[in-house]
BANUNU-820297 format. One line per 8 residues: their letters; for each residue x, y, z of C-alpha. Coordinates in steps of 0.1 Angstrom, whole numbers, plus 5000, padded with zeros to 4 digits. Each point is the difference from the previous one (the first is absolute). Layout:
<atoms>
A) X/Y/Z; ...
</atoms>
This chain:
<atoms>
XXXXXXXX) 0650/0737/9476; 5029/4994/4978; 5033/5008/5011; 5027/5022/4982; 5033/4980/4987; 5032/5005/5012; 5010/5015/4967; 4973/5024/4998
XXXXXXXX) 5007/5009/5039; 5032/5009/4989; 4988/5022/4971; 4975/5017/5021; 5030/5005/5025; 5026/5012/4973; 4971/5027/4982; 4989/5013/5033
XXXXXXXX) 5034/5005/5015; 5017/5012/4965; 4971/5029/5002; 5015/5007/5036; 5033/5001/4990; 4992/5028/4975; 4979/5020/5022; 5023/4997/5029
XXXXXXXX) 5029/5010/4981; 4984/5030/4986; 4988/5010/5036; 5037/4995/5012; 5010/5026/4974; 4975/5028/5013; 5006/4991/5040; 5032/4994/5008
XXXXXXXX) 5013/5035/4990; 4969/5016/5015; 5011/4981/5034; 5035/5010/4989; 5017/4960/5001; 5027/5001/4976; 4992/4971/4978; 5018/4997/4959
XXXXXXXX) 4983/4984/4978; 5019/4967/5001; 4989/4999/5040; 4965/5006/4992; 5005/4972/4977; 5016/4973/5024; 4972/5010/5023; 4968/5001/4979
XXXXXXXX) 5018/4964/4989; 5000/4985/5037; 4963/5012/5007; 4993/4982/4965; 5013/4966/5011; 4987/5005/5034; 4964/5008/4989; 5003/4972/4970
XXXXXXXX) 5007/4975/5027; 4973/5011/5026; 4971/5006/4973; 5003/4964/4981; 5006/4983/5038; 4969/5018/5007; 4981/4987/4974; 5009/4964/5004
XXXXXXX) 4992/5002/5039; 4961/5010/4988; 4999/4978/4971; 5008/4974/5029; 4969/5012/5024; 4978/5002/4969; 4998/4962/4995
</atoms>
């Protein structure tokens, strides 16, 4: 079984988590003022930002750790 590259983990990683971004920031927009948090846009921003990096770093880590057990 061939294993993925590190370059193509981190594509994989970057598409699925840029997909993420979008739909968590758009779920943001609907739940926080049904749950009544006062967030501004710029906040929902700096937020949706950290969970970006967050979930970047976790999903390619991910990856690499089963491309490891694969071999």
């Amino acid at each position: 079984m061939k294993t993925q590259s590190k370059r193509m983990s981190a594509i994989e990683s970057i598409t699925n988590v840029v997909v993420g971004l979008v739909v968590s920031f758009c779920i943001q927009l609907v739940i926080y003022p049904l749950l009544d948090i006062p967030v501004n846009i710029n906040q929902n921003i700096i937020i949706t930002a950290v969970f970006f990096v967050v979930s970047f770093v976790r999903s390619y880590f991910l990856r690499r750790i089963f491309n490891k057990l694969r071999r």
